[in-house]
C-alpha positions as a printed Julia matrix, in Angstrom:
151×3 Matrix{Float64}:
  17.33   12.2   -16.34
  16.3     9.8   -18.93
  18.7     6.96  -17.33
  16.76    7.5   -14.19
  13.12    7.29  -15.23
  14.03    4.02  -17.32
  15.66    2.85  -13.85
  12.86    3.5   -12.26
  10.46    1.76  -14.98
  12.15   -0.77  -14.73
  12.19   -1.28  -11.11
   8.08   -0.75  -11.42
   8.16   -3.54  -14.09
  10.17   -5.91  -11.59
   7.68   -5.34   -8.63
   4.29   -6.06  -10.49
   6.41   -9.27  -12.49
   7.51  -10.69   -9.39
   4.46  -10.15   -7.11
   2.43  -11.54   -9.79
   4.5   -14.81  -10.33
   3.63  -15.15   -6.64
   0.37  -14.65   -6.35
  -1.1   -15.65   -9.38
   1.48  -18.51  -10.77
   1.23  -22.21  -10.05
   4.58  -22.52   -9.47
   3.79  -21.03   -5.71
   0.7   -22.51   -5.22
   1.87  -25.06   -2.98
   3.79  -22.94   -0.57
   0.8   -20.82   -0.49
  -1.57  -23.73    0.48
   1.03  -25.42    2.45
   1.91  -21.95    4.61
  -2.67  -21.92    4.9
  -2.39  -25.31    6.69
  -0.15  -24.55    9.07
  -1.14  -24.76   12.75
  -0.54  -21.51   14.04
  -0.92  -17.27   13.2
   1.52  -16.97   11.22
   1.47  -19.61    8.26
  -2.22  -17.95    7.92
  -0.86  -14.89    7.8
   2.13  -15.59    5.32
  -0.41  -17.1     3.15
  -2.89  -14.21    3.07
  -0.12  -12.22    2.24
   1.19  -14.34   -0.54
  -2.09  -14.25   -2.5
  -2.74  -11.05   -1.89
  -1.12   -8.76   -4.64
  -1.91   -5.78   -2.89
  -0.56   -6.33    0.07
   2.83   -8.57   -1.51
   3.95   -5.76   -3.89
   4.55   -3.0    -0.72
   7.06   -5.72    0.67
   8.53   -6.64   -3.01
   8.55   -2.95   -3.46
  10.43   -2.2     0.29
  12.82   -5.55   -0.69
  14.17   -3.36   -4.07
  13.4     0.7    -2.75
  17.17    0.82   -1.22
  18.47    0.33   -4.73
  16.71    2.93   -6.89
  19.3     6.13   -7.52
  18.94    9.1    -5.71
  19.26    8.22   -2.3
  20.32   10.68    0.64
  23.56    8.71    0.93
  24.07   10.16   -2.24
  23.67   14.05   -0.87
  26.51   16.24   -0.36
  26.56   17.36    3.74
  25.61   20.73    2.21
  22.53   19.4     0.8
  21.49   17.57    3.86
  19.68   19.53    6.57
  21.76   20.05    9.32
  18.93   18.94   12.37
  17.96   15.77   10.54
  20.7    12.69   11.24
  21.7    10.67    7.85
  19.9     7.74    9.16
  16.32    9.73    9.76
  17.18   10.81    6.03
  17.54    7.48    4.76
  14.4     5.66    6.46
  12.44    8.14    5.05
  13.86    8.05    1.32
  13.47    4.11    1.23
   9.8     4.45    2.71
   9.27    6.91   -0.05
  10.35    5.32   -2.64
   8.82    2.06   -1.84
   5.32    3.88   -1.29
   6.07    4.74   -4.93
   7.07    1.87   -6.59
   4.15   -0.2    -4.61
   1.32    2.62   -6.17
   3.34    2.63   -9.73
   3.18   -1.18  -10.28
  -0.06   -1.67   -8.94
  -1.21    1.4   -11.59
   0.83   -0.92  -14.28
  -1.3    -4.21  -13.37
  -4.31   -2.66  -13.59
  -3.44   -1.11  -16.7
  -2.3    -4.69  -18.03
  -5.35   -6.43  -16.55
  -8.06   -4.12  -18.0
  -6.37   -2.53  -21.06
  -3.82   -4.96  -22.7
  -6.13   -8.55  -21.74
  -9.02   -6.91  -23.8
  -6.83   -7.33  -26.72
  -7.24  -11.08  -28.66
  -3.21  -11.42  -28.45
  -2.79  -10.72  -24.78
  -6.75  -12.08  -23.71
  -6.78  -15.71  -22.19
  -8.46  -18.34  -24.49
 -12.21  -18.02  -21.67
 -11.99  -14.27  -22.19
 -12.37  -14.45  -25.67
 -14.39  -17.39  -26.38
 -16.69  -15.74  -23.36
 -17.47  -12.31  -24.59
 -20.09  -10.58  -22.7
 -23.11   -9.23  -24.84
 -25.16   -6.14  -23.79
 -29.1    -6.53  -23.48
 -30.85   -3.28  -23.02
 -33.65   -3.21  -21.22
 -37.34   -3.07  -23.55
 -39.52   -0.58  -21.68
 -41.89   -0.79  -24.53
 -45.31   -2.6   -24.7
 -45.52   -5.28  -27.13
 -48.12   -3.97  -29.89
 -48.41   -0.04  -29.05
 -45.09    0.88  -28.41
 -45.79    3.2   -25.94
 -43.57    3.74  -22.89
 -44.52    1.47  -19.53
 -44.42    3.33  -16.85
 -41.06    2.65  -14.43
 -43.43    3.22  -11.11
């Protein structure tokens, strides 16, 4: 069981890696620009999906799905309902599991964009330099200290 969830961690780990090295990476910015000038649909629409994270990591996620264990090619015929064909079985496993891994490494990016970039080590140089400071609001007057009115 073990062996499985660290399979499966690590497939959730390859999604978000890859689909952010696309996205976000300069390495890819010039297909992405290059796909935006093309002249018709559908270099516009390969670009929008290459900077969109959201969108990239269900196809990165559908590209890896048929490898994760526990596929219904794996099922003894006992195990497999007997109205339900093997390939029904397996479209619906690989749509599963890619619905899964998409959700799981989008959970992980968030998790590493709000948690782990908060941290000094892990922050950008802008997001630490740039630290936001909270100003509360003075609803005070100046002299009597009595509350304004917020009419």
């Amino acid at each position: 069981m073990l062996q499985i969830i660290l399979i499966w961690w690590f497939f959730i780990i390859f999604v978000e890696a890859v689909t952010e090295i696309i996205v976000d990476s300069d390495f890819f910015f010039p297909i992405r620009n290059g796909l935006g000038k093309l002249p018709f649909f559908i270099g516009r629409f390969f670009a929008a999906l290459l900077s969109c994270g959201y969108c990239l990591s269900v196809w990165v996620a559908a590209s890896v799905a048929w490898m994760l264990p526990g596929s219904p090619s794996s099922y003894t015929p006992i195990e497999l309902p007997i109205w339900l064909p093997i390939w029904f079985m397996l479209i619906i496993d690989v749509m599963l599991k890619t619905f899964v891994l998409h959700r799981l490494s989008n959970i992980q990016h968030e998790f590493i964009v709000r948690v782990l970039k908060r941290i000094p080590f892990f922050a950008p140089p802008t997001i630490v330099d740039n630290q936001e400071t909270i100003v509360e609001e003075d609803n005070s007057d100046d002299q009597t200290g009595n509350k304004k009115s917020s009419m």
